[in-house]
N, C-alpha and C positions, 0 to 999 in steps of 0.2 A: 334451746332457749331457756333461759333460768328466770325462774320465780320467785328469786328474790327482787323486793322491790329496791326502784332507783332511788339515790338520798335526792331529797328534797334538795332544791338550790338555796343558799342561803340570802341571797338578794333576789328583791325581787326585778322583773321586768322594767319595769320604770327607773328605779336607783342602777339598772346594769343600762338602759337607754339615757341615762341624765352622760354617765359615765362616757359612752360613747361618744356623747354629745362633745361634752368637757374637753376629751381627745380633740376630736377632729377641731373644735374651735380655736383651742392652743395649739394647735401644728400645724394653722392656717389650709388645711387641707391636704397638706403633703406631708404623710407621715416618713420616721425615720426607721431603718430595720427594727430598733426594738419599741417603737412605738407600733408597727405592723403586726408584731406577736403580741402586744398588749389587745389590739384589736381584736385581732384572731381570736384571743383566749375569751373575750367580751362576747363577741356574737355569738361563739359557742355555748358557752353560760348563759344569755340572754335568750337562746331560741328552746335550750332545757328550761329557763323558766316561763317559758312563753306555755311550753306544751302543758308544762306542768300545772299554769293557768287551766287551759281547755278542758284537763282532764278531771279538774276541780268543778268544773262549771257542768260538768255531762255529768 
């Protein structure tokens, strides 16, 4: 395991959920393949700034 620390996310939680949002709203809920990997790259980055929250708060 390495101890170097993780880079911080540069958006946070809320601006990577607005973004989500923004998505799913203009693709009326069916996204297109590269709308999918837009996604994918989103909640990846949204759940690193999520923890990254938590571990702010502990």
């Amino acid at each position: 395991m390495s101890s170097t620390p993780r880079p911080r996310p540069t958006r946070s939680a809320e601006e990577l959920n607005e973004q989500i949002r923004r998505l799913m709203l203009c693709s009326g809920g069916r996204l297109s393949e590269e709308q999918r990997k837009e996604y994918a790259g989103l909640v990846v980055e949204w759940a690193a700034a999520v923890r990254g929250g938590v571990l702010e708060a502990a």
